[in-house]
C-alpha positions in Angstrom: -9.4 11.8 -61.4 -11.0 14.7 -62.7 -10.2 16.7 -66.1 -9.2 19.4 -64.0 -6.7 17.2 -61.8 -4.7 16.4 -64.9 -3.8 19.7 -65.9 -0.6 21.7 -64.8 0.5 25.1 -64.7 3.8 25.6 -65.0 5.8 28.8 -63.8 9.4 29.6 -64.6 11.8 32.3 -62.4 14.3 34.0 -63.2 17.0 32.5 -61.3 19.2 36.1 -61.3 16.3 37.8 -59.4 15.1 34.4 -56.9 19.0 34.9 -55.5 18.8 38.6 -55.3 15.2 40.4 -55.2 13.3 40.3 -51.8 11.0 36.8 -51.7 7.4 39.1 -51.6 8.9 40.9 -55.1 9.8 37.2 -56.8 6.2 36.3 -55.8 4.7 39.3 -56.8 6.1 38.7 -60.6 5.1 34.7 -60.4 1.4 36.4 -59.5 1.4 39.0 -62.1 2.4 36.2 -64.9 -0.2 33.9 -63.6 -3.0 36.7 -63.6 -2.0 37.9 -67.2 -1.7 34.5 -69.1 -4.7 33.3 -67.0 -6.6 36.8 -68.6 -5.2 36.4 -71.8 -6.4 31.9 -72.2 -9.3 33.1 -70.3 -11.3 30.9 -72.8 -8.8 28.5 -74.0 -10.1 24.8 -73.1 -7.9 23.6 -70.9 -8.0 27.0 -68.5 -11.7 26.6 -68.3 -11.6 23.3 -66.9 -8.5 24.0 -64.5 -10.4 27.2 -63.0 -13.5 24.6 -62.5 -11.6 23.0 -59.7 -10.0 25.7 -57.6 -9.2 23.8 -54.9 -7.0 21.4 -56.8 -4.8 23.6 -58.6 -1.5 21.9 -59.8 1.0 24.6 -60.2 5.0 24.1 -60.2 7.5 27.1 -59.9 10.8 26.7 -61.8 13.6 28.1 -61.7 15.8 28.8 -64.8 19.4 29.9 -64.0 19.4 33.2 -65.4 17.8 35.3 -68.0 19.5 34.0 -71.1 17.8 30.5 -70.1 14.6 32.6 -69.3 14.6 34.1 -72.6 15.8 30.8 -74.7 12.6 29.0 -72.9 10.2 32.0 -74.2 11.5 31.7 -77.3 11.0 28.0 -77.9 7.5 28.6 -76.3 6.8 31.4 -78.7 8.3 29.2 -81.8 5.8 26.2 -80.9 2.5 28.0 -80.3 2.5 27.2 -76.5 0.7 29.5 -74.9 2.4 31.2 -72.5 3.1 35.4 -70.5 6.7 36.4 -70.3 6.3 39.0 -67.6 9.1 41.6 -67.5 9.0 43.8 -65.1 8.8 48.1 -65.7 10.7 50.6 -65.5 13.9 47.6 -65.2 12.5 45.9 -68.6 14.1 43.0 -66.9 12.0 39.6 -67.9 11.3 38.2 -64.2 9.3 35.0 -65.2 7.1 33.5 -67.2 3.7 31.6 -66.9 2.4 28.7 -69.0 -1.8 28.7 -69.2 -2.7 25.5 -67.8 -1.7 22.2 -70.0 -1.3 18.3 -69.5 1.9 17.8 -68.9 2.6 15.5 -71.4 2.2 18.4 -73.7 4.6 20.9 -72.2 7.3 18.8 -69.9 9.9 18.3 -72.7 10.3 22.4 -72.4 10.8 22.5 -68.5 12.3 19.1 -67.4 15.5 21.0 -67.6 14.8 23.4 -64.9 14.7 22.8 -61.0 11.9 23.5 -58.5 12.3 27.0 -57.1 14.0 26.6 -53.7 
């Protein structure tokens, strides 16, 4: 298995909006999160080897049950130095997801076990 094949990326919905936006908008926000914190770690270790392997990409899509839970996971994020995009969306300033650079999963699991796969 290759370095690359090890690593996950790990994004997080905003359950309020999965249940109530249009599907092409909810992706649309998973892409823009993905595109900024995959800008912003452009050089971070572990995204440089994910990238190396495009066509095995390991990405889940979670779904936290509404903002507050959003939020609470950004913070925690934020508190532990895990790098991470909290993408809100503009004019609404409503947070819509957020995006975890790529990471073994080892390292980041204990702050999305809670959540369920986006359905």
């Amino acid at each position: 298995m290759s370095a690359a094949a090890k690593l996950v990326q790990y994004v997080v919905v905003n359950g309020e909006i999965a249940k109530s936006w249009p599907k092409g908008a909810v992706i649309a926000q998973c892409c823009h999160a993905v595109a900024a914190v995959s800008h912003l770690y452009a050089a971070d270790p572990d995204t440089v080897e994910y990238f190396k392997d495009l066509d095995n990409m390991h990405k889940v899509v979670l779904e936290a049950p509404n903002v507050g839970k959003l939020t609470g996971l950004g913070e925690a994020l934020e508190k532990d130095g895990i790098k991470h995009k909290v993408w809100i969306e503009q004019p609404e300033n409503v947070p819509t997801c957020i995006a975890l650079k790529p990471y073994k999963k080892e390292e980041v699991h204990k702050y999305v076990k809670k959540f369920k796969l986006l359905s």
